[in-house]
N, C-alpha and C positions, 0 to 999 in steps of 0.2 A: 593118907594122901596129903597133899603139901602144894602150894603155888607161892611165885618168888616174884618180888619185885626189885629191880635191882637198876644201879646205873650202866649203860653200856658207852664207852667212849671211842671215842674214832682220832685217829692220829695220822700224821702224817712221817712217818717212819720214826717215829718217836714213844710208837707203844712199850716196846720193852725197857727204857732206860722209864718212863712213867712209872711201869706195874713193880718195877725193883723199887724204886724208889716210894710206891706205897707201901710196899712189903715194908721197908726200910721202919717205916714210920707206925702202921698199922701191925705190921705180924703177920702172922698167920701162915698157910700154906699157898702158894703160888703154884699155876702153869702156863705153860706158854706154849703154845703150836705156831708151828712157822709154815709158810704158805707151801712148803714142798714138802710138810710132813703127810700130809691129805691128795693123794694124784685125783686131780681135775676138778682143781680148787684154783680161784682165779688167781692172778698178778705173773706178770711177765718177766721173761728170764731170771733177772739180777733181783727180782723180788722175793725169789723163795726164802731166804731168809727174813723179812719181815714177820711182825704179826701177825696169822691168821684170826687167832682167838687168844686172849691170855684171861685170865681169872684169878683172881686173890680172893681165898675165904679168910677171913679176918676171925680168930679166940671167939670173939663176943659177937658171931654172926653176920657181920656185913661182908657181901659180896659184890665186889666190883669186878667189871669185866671191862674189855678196850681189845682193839685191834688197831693196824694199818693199813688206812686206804689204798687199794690199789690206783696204782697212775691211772689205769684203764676208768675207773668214776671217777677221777678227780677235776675233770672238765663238765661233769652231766650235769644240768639244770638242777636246783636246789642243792645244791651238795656242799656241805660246810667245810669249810679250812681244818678246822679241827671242834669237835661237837660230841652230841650222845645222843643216846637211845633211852627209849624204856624199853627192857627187857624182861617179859614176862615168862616162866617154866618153871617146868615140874610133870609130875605125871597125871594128873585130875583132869582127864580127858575131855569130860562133862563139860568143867568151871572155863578150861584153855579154846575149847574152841566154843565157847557161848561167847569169852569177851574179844576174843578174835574177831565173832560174826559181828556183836554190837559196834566194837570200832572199827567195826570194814564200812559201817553206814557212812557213806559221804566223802570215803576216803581214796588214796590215791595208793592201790595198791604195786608194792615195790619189787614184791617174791608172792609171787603164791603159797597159800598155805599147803605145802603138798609134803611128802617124803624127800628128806636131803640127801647128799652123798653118804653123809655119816651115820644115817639111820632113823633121829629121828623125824619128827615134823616140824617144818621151818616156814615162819611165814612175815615179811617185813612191808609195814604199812606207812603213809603218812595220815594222820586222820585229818578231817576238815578243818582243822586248828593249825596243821604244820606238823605237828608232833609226830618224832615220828618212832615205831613200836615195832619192837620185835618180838616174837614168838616163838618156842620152843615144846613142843612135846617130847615127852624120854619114848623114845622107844618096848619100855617095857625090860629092859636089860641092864638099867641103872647108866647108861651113857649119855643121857643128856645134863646131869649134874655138871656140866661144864667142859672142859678140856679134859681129855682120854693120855694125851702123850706130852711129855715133857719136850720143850724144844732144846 
């Protein structure tokens, strides 16, 4: 069993010329899912080509992940221009939802920690600092290891 900490970055319809362009630099293997590849996945009409999820695993272990904000958060209180996450997953059921409950103390929860469309457990916080974290459990199927479909 395994847990990940990684960057997670938020664009504004600029995730995938980003994640090519880490590719470019870093290497590795790349995915990218677009908001119409997942039905009753947010972003409106003309968005389903954006980013839902991209991921880059990098030869020598770095994972970066990034998406594109939907217009629909892009007016909501606290919501950055362009910003990140800390993104923490993997399967250690135990370790993922002990530091979920520790950082939910004080925090401003964003999702609930519950079952996602995709299967597995999702859960996005701000803690009492601002920072704000997301969480991921694998479903037990090897799908939460990042993006499932190529866009």
């Amino acid at each position: 069993m395994s847990i990940h900490l990684n960057p997670y970055l938020s664009f504004r319809g600029e995730a995938r010329a980003a994640l090519e362009f880490y590719h470019s630099v870093f290497g590795g293997d790349l995915i990218l899912n677009r908001y119409d590849s997942i039905p009753g996945m947010m972003g409106d009409g003309d968005e389903g080509s954006k980013i839902m999820h991209g991921q880059l695993d990098t030869p020598d272990g770095l994972t970066i992940m990034a998406a594109d904000m939907p217009a629909s958060m892009a007016d909501q209180p606290g919501t950055p221009n362009v910003g990140g996450s800390a993104c923490i997953w993997g399967e250690d059921d135990d370790r993922i939802r002990g530091l979920w409950e520790g950082l939910s103390d004080g925090a401003d929860i964003q999702v609930p920690f519950e079952q996602a469309p995709w299967g597995d457990t999702f859960g996005d916080l701000r803690d009492r600092f601002g920072v704000s974290w997301m969480f991921s459990l694998a479903d037990g199927d090897g799908a939460a290891d990042g993006a499932s479909a190529a866009a």
